[in-house]
N, CA, C and O atoms as a CHARMM CRD file, in Angstrom:
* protein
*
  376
    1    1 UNK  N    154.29500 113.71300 133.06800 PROA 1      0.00000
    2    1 UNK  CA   153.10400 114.16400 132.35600 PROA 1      0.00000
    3    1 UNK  C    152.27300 112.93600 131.97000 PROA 1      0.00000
    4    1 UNK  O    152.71600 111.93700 131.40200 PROA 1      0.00000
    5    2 UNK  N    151.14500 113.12300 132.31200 PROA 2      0.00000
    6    2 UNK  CA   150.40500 111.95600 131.85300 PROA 2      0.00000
    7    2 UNK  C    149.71900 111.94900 130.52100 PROA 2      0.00000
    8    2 UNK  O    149.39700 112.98000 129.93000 PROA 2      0.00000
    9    3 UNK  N    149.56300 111.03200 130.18900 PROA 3      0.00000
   10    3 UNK  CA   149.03500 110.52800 128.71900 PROA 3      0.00000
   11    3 UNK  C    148.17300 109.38200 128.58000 PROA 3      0.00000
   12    3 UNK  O    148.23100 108.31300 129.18700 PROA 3      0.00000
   13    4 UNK  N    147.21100 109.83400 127.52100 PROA 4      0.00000
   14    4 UNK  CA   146.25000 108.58800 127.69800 PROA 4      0.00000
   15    4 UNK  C    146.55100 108.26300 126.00300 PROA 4      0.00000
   16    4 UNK  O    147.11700 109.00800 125.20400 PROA 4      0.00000
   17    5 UNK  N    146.00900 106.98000 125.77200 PROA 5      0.00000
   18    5 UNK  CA   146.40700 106.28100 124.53800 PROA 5      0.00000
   19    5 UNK  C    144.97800 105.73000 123.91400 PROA 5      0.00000
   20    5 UNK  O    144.45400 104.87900 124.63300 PROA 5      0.00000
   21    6 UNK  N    144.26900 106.05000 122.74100 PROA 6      0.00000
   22    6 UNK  CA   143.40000 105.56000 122.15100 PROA 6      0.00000
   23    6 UNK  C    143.81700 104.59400 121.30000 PROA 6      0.00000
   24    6 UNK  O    144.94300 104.81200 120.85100 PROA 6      0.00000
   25    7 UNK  N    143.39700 103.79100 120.99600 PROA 7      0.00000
   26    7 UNK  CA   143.99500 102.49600 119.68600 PROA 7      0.00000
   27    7 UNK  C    142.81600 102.29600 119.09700 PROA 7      0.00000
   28    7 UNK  O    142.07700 101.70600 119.88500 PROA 7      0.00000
   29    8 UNK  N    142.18200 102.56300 117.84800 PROA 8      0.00000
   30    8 UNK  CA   141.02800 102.61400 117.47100 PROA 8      0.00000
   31    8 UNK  C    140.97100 101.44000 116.43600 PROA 8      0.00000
   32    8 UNK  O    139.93200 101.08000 115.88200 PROA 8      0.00000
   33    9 UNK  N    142.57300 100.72100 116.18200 PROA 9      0.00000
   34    9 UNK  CA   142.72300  99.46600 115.30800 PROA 9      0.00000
   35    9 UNK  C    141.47500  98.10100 115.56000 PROA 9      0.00000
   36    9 UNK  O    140.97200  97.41100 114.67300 PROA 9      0.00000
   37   10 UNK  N    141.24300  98.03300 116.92300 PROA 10     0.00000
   38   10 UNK  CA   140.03300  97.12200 117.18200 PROA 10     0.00000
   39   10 UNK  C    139.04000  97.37600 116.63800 PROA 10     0.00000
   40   10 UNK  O    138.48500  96.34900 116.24800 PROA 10     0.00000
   41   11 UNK  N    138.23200  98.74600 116.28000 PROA 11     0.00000
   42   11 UNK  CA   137.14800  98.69800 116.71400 PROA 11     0.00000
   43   11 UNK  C    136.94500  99.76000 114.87700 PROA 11     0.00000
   44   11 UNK  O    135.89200 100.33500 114.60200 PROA 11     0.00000
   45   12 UNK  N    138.08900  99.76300 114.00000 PROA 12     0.00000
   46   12 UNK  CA   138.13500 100.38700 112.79200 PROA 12     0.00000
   47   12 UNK  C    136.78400 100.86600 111.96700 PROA 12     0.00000
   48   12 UNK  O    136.60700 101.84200 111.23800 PROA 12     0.00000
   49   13 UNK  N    135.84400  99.72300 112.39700 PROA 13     0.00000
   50   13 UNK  CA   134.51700  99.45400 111.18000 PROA 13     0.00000
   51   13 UNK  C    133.37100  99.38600 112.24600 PROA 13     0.00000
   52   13 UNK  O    132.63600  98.41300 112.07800 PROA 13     0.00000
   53   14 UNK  N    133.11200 100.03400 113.09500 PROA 14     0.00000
   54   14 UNK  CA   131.97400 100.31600 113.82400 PROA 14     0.00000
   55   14 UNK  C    132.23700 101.48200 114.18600 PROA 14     0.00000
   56   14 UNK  O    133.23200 101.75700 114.85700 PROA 14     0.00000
   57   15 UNK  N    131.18600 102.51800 113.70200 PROA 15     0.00000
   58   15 UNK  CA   131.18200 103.57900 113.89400 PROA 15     0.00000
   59   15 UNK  C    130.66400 103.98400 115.05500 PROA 15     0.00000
   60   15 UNK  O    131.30900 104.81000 115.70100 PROA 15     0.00000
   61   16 UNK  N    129.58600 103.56700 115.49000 PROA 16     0.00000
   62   16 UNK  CA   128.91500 104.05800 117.38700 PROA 16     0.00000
   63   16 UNK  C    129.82000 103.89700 117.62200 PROA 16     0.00000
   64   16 UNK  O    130.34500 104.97500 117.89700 PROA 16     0.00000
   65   17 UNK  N    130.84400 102.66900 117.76200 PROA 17     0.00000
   66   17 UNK  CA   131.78200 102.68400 118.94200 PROA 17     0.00000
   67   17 UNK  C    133.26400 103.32200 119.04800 PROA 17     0.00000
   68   17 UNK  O    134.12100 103.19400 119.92200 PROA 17     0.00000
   69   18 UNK  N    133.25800 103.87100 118.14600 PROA 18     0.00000
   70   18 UNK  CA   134.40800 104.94600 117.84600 PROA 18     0.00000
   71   18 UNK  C    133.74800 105.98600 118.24700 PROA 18     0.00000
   72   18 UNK  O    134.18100 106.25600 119.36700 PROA 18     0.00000
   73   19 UNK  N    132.71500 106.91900 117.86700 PROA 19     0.00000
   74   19 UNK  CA   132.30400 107.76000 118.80700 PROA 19     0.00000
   75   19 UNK  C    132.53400 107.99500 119.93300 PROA 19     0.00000
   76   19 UNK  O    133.09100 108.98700 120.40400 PROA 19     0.00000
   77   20 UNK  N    131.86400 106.54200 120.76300 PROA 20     0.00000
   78   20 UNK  CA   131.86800 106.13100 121.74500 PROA 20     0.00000
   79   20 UNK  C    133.13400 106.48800 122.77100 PROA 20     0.00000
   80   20 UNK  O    133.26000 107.12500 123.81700 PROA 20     0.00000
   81   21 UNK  N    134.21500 105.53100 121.66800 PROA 21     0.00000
   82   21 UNK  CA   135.12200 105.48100 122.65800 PROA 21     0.00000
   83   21 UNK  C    135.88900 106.35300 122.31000 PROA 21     0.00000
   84   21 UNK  O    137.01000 106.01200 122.68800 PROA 21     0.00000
   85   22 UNK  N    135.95800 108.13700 121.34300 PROA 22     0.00000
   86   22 UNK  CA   136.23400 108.88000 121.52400 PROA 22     0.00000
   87   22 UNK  C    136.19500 110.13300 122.70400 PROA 22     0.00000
   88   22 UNK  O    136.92600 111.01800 123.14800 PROA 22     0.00000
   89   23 UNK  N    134.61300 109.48500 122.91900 PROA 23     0.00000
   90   23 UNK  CA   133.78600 110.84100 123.86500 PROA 23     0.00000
   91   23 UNK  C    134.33300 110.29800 124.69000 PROA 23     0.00000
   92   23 UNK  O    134.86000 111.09400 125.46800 PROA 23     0.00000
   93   24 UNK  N    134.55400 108.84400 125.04000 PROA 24     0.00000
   94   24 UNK  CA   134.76500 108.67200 126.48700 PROA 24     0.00000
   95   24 UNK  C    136.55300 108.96400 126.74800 PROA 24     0.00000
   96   24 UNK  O    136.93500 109.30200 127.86800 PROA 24     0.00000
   97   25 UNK  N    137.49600 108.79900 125.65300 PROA 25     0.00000
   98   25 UNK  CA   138.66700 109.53000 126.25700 PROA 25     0.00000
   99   25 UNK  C    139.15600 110.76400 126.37600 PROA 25     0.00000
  100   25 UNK  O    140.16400 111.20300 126.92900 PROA 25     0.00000
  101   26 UNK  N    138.01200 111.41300 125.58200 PROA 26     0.00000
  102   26 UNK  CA   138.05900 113.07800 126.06100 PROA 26     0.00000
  103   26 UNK  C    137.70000 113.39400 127.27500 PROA 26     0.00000
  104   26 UNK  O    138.23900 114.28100 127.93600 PROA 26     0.00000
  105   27 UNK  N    136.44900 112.44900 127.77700 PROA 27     0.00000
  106   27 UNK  CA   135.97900 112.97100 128.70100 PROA 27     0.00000
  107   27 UNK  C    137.05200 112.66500 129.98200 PROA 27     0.00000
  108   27 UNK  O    137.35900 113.42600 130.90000 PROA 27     0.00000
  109   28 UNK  N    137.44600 111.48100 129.75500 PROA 28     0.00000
  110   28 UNK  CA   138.59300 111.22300 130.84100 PROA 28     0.00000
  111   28 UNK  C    139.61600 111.85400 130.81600 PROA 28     0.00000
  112   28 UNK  O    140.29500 111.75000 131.83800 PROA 28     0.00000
  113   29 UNK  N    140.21100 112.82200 129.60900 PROA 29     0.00000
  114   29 UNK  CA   140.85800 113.20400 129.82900 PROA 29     0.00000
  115   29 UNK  C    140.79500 114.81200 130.92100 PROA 29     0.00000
  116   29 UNK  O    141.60800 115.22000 131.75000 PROA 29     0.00000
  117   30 UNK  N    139.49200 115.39000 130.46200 PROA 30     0.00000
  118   30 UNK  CA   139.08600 116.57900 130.76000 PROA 30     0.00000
  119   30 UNK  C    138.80100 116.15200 132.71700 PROA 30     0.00000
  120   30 UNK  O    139.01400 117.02000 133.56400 PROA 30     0.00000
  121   31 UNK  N    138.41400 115.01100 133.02600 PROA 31     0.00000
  122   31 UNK  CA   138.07900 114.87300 134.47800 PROA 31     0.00000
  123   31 UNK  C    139.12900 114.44400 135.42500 PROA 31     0.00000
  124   31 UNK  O    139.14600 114.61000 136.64500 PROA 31     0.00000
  125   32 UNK  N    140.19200 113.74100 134.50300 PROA 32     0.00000
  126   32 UNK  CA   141.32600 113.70900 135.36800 PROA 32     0.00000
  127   32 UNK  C    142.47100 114.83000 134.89300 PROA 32     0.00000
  128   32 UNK  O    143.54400 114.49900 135.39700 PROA 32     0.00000
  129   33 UNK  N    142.55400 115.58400 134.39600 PROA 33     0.00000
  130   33 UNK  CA   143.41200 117.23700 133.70000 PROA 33     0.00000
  131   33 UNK  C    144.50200 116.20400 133.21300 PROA 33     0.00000
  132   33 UNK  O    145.68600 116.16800 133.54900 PROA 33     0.00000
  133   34 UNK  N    143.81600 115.36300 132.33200 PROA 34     0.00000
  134   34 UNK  CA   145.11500 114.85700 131.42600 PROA 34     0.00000
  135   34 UNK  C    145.73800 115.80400 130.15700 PROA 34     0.00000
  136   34 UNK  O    144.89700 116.18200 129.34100 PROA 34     0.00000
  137   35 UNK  N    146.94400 116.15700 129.96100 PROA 35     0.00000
  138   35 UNK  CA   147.12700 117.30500 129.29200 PROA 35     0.00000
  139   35 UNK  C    147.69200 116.47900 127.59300 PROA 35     0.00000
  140   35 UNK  O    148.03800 117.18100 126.64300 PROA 35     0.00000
  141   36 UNK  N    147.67400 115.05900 127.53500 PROA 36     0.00000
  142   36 UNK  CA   147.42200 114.30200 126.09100 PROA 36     0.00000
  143   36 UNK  C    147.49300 113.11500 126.33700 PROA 36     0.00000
  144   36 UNK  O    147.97100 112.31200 127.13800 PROA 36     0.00000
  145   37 UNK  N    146.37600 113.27000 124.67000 PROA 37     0.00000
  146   37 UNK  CA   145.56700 112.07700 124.44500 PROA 37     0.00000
  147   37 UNK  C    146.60400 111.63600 122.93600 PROA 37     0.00000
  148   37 UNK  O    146.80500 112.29200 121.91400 PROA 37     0.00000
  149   38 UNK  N    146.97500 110.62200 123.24000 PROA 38     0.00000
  150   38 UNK  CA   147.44200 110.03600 121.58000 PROA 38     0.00000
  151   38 UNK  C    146.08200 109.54100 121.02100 PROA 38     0.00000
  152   38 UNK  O    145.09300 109.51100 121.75400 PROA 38     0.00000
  153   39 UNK  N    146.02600 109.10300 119.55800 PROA 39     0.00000
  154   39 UNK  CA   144.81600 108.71900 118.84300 PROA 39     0.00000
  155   39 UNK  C    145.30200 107.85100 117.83600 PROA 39     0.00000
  156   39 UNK  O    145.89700 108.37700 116.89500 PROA 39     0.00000
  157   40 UNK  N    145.19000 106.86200 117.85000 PROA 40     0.00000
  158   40 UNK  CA   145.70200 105.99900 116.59100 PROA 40     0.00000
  159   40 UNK  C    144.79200 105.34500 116.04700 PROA 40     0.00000
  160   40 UNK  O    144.45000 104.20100 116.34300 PROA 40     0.00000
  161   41 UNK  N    144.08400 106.43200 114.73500 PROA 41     0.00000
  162   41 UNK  CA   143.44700 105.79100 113.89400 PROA 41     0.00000
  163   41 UNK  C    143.97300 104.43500 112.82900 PROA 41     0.00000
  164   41 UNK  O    143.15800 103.85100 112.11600 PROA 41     0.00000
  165   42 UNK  N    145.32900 104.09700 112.86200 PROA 42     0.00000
  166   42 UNK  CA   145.87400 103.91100 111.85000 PROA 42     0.00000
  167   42 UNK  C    146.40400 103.94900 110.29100 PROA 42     0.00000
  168   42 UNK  O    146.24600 105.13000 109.98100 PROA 42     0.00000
  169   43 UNK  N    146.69800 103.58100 109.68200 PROA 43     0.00000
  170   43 UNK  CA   147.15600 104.19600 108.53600 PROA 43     0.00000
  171   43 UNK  C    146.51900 104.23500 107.54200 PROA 43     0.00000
  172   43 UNK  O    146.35100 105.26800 106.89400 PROA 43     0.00000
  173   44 UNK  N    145.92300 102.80600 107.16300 PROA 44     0.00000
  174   44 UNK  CA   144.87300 102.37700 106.34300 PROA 44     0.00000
  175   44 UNK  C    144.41100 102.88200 105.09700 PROA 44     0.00000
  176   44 UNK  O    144.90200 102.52300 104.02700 PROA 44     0.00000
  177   45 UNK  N    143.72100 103.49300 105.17100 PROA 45     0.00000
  178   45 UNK  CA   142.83700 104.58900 103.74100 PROA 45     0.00000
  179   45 UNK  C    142.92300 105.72700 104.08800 PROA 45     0.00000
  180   45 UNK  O    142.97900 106.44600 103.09000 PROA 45     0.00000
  181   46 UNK  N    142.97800 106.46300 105.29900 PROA 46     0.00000
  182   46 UNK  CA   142.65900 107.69800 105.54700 PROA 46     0.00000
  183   46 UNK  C    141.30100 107.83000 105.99300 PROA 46     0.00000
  184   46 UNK  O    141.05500 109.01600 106.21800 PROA 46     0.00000
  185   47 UNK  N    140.21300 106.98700 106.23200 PROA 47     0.00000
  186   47 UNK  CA   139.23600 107.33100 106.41700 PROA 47     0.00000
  187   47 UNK  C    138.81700 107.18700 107.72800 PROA 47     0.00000
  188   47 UNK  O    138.08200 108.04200 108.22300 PROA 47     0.00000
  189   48 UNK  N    139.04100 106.60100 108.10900 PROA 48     0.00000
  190   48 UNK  CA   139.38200 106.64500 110.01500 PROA 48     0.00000
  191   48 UNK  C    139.79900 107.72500 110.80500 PROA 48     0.00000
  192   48 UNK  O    139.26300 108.30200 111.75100 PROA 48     0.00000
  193   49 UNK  N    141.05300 107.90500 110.12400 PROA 49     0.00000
  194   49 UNK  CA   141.21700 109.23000 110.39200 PROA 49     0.00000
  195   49 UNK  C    140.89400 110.66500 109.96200 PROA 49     0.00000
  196   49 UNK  O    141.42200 111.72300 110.30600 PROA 49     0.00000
  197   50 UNK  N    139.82100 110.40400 109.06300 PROA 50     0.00000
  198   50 UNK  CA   139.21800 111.59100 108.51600 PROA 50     0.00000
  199   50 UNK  C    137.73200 111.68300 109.56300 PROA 50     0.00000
  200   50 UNK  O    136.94700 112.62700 109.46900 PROA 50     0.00000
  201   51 UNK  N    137.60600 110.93100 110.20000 PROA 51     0.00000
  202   51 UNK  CA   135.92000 110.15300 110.76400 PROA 51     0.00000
  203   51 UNK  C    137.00100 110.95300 112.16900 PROA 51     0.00000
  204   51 UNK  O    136.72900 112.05300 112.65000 PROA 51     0.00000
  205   52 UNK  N    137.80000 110.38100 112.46200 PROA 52     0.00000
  206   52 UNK  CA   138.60100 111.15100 114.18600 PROA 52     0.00000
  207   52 UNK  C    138.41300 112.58300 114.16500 PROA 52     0.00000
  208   52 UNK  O    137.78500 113.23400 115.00000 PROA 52     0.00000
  209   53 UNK  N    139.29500 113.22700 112.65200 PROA 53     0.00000
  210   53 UNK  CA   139.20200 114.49000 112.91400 PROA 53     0.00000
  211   53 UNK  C    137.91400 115.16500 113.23000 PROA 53     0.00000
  212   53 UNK  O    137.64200 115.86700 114.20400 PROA 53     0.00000
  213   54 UNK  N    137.00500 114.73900 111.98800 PROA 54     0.00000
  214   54 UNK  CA   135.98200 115.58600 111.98700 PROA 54     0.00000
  215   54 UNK  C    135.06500 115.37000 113.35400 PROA 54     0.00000
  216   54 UNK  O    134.18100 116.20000 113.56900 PROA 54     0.00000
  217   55 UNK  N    135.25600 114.27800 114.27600 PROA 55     0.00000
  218   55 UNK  CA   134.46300 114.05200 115.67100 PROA 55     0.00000
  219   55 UNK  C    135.19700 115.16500 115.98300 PROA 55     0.00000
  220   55 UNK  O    134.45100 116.11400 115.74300 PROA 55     0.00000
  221   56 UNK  N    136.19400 115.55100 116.36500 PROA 56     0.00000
  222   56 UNK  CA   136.81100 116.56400 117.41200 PROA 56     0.00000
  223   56 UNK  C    136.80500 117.70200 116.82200 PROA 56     0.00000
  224   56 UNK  O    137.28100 118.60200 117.51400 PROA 56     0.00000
  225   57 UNK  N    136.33100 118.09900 115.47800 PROA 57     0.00000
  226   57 UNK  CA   136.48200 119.39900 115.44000 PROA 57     0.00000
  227   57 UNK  C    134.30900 119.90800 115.45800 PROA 57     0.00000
  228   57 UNK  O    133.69300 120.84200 114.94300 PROA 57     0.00000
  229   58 UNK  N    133.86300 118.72000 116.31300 PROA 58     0.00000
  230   58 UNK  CA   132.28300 119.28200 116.73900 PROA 58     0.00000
  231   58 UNK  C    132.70700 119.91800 117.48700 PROA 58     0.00000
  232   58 UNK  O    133.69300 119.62100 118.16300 PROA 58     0.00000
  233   59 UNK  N    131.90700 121.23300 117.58200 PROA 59     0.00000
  234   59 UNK  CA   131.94900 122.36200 118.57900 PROA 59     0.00000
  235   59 UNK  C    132.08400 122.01100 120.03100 PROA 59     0.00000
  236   59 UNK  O    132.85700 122.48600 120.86300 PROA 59     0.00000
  237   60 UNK  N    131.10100 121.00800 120.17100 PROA 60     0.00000
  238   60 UNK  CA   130.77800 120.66600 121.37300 PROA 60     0.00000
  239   60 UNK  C    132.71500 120.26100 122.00300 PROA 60     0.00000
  240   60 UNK  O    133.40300 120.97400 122.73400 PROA 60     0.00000
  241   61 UNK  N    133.07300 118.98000 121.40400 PROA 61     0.00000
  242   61 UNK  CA   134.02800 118.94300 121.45900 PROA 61     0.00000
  243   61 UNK  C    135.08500 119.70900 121.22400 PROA 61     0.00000
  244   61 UNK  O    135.87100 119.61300 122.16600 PROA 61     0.00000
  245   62 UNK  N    135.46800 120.44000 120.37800 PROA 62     0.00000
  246   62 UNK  CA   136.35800 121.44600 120.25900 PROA 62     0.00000
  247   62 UNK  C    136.53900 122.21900 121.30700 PROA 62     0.00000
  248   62 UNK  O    137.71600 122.34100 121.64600 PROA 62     0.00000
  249   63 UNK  N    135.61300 122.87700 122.03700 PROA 63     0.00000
  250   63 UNK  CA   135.93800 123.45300 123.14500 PROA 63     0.00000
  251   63 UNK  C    136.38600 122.88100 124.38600 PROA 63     0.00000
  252   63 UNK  O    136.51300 123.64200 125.34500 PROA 63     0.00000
  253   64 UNK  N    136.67200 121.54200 124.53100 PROA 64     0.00000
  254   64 UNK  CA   137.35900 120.71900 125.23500 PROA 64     0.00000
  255   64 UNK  C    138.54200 120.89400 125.32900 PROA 64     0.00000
  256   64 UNK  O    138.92700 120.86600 126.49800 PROA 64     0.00000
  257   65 UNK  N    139.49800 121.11000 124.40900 PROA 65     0.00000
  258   65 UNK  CA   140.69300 120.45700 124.14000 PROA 65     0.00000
  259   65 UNK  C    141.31100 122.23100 123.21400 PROA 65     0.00000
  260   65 UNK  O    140.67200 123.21900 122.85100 PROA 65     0.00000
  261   66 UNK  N    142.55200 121.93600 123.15800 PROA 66     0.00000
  262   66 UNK  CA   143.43500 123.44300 123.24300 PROA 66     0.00000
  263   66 UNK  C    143.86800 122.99500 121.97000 PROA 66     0.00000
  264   66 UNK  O    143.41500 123.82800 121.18500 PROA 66     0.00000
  265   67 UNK  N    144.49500 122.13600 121.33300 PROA 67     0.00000
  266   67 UNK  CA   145.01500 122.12500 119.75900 PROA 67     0.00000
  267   67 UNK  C    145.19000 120.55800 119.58300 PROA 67     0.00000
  268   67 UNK  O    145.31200 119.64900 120.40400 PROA 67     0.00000
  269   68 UNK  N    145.15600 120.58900 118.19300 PROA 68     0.00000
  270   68 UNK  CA   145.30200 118.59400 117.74400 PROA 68     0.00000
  271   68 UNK  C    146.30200 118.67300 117.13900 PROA 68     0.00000
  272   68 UNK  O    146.50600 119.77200 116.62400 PROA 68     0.00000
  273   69 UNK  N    147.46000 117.47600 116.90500 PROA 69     0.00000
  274   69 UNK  CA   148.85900 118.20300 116.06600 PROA 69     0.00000
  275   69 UNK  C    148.49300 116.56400 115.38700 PROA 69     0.00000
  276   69 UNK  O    148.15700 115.56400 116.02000 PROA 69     0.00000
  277   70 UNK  N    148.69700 116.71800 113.85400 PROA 70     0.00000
  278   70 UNK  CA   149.05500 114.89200 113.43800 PROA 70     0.00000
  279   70 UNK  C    150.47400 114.75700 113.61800 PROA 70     0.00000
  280   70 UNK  O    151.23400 115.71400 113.46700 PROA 70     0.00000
  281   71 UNK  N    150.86100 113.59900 113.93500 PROA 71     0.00000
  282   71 UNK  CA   152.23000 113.06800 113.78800 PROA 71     0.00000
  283   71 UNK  C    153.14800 113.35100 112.37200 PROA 71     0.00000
  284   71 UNK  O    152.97700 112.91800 111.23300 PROA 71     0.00000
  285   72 UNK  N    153.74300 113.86900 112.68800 PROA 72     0.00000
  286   72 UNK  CA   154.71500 114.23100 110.86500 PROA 72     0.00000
  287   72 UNK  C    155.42300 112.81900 110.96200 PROA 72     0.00000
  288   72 UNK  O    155.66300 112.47200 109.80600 PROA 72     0.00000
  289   73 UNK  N    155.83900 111.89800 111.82600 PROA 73     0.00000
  290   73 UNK  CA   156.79900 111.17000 111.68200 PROA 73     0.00000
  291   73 UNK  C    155.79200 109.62700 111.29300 PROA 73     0.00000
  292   73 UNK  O    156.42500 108.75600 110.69600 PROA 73     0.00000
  293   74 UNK  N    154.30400 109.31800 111.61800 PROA 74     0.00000
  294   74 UNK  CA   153.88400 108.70700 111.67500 PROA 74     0.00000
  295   74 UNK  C    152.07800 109.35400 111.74300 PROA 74     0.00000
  296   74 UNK  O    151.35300 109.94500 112.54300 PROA 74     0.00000
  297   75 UNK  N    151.98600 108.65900 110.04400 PROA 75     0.00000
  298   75 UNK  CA   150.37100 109.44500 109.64800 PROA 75     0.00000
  299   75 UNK  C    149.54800 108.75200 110.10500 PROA 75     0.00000
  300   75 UNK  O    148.40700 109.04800 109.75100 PROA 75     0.00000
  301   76 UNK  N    149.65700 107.79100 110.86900 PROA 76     0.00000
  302   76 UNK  CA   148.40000 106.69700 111.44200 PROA 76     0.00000
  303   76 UNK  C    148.43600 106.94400 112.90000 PROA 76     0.00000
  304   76 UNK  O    148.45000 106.02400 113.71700 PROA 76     0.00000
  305   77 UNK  N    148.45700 108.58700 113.31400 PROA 77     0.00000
  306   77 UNK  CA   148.60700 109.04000 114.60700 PROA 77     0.00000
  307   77 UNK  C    148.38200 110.29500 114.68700 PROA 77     0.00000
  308   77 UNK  O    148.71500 111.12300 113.83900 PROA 77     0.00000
  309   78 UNK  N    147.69700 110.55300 115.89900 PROA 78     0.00000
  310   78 UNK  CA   146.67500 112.08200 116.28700 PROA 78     0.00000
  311   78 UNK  C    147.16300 112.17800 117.69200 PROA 78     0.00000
  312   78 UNK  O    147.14500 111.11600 118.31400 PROA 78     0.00000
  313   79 UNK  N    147.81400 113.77300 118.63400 PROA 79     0.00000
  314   79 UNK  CA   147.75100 113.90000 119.55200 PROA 79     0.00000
  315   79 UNK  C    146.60600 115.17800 119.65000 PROA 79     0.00000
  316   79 UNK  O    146.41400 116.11200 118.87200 PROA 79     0.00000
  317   80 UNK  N    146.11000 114.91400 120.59600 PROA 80     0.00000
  318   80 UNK  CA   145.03400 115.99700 121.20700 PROA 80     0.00000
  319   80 UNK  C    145.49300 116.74700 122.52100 PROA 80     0.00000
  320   80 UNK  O    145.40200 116.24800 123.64300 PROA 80     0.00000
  321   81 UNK  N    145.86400 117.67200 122.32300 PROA 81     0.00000
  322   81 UNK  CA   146.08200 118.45400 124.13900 PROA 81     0.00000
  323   81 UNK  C    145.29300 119.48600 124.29700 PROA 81     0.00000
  324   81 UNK  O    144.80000 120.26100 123.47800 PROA 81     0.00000
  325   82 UNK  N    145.20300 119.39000 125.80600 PROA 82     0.00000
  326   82 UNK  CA   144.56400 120.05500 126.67300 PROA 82     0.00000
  327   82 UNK  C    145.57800 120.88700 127.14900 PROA 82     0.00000
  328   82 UNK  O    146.79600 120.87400 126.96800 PROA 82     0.00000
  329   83 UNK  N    144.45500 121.98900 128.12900 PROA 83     0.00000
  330   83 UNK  CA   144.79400 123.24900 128.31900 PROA 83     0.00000
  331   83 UNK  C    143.82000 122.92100 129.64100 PROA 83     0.00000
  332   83 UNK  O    142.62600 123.03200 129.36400 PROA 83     0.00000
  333   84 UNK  N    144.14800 122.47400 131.25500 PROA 84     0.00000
  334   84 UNK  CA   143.20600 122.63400 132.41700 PROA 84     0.00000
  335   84 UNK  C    143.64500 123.87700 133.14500 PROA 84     0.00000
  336   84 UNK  O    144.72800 124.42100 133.36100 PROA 84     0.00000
  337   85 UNK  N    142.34900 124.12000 133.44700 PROA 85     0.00000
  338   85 UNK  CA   142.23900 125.90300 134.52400 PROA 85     0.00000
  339   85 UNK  C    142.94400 124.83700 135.71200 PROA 85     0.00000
  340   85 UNK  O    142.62400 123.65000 135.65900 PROA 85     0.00000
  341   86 UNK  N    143.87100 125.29000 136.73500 PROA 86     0.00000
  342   86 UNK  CA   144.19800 125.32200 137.93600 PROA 86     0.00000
  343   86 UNK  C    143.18600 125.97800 138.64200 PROA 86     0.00000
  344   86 UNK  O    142.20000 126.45000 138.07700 PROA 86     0.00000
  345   87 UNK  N    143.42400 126.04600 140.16800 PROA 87     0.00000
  346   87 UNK  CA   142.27100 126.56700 141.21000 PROA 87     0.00000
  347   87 UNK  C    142.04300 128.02900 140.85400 PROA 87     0.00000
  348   87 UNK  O    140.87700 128.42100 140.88800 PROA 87     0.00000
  349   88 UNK  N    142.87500 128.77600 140.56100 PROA 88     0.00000
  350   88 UNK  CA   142.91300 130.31900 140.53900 PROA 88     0.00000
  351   88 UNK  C    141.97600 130.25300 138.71400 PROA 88     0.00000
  352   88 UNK  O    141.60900 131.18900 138.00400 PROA 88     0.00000
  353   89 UNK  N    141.91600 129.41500 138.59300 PROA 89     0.00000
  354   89 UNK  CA   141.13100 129.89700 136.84100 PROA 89     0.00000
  355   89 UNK  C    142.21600 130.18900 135.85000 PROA 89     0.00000
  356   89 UNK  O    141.84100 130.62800 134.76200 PROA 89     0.00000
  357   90 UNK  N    143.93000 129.96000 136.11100 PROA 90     0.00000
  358   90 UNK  CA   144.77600 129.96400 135.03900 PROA 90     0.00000
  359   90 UNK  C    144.69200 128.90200 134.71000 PROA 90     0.00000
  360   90 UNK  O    144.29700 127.95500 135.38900 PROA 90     0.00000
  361   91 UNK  N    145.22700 128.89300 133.08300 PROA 91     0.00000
  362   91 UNK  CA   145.57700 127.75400 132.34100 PROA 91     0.00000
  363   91 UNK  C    147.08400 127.52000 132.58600 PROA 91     0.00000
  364   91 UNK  O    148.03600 128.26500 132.35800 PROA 91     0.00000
  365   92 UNK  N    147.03300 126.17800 133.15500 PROA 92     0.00000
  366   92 UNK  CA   148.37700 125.73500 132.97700 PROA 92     0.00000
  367   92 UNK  C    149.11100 125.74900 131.63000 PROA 92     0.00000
  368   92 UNK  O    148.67600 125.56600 130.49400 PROA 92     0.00000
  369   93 UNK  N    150.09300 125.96200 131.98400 PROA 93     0.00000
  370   93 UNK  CA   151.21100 125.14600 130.42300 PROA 93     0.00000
  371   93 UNK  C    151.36100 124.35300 130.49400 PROA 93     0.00000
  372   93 UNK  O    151.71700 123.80600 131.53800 PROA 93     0.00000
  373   94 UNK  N    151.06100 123.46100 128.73300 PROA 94     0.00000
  374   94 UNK  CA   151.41400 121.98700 129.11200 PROA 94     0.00000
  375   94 UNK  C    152.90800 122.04500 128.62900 PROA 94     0.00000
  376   94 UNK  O    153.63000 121.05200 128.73300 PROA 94     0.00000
């Protein structure tokens, strides 16, 4: 199963580019049927990861992606999965 990995520790205090480089691993995930995305806002204040959630729960985005789970074992961590149609228009199981 493939997995893509965000690390948002670089880039914590610029906001365009967290956007940025949110949209762009959704979008990669959605064009290659990656079925998860890890997200590591880190631990910090919480506000990073309050700035992650609320990007993915825009509509626009939301309809991308099938459910977000936080890490219970580790709060400075977000998985996002997908749900891709196969040829026939079913959704796989991930």
């Amino acid at each position: 199963m493939a997995k893509l990995v965000l690390d948002l520790h670089d880039i914590y205090n610029k906001g365009d580019q967290i956007d940025k480089a949110l949209r762009d691993v959704i979008q990669q995930a959605v064009d290659k049927k990656i079925t998860t995305v890890e997200i590591i806002p880190g631990k910090g204040s919480g506000q990073l990861k309050k700035k992650v959630i609320r990007f993915l729960e825009q509509k626009e985005i939301k309809a991308l992606y099938h459910r977000i789970d936080k890490d219970s074992k580790n709060f400075g961590r977000l998985f996002v999965y997908f749900q891709h149609k196969d040829a026939k228009g079913k959704r796989k199981r991930a």
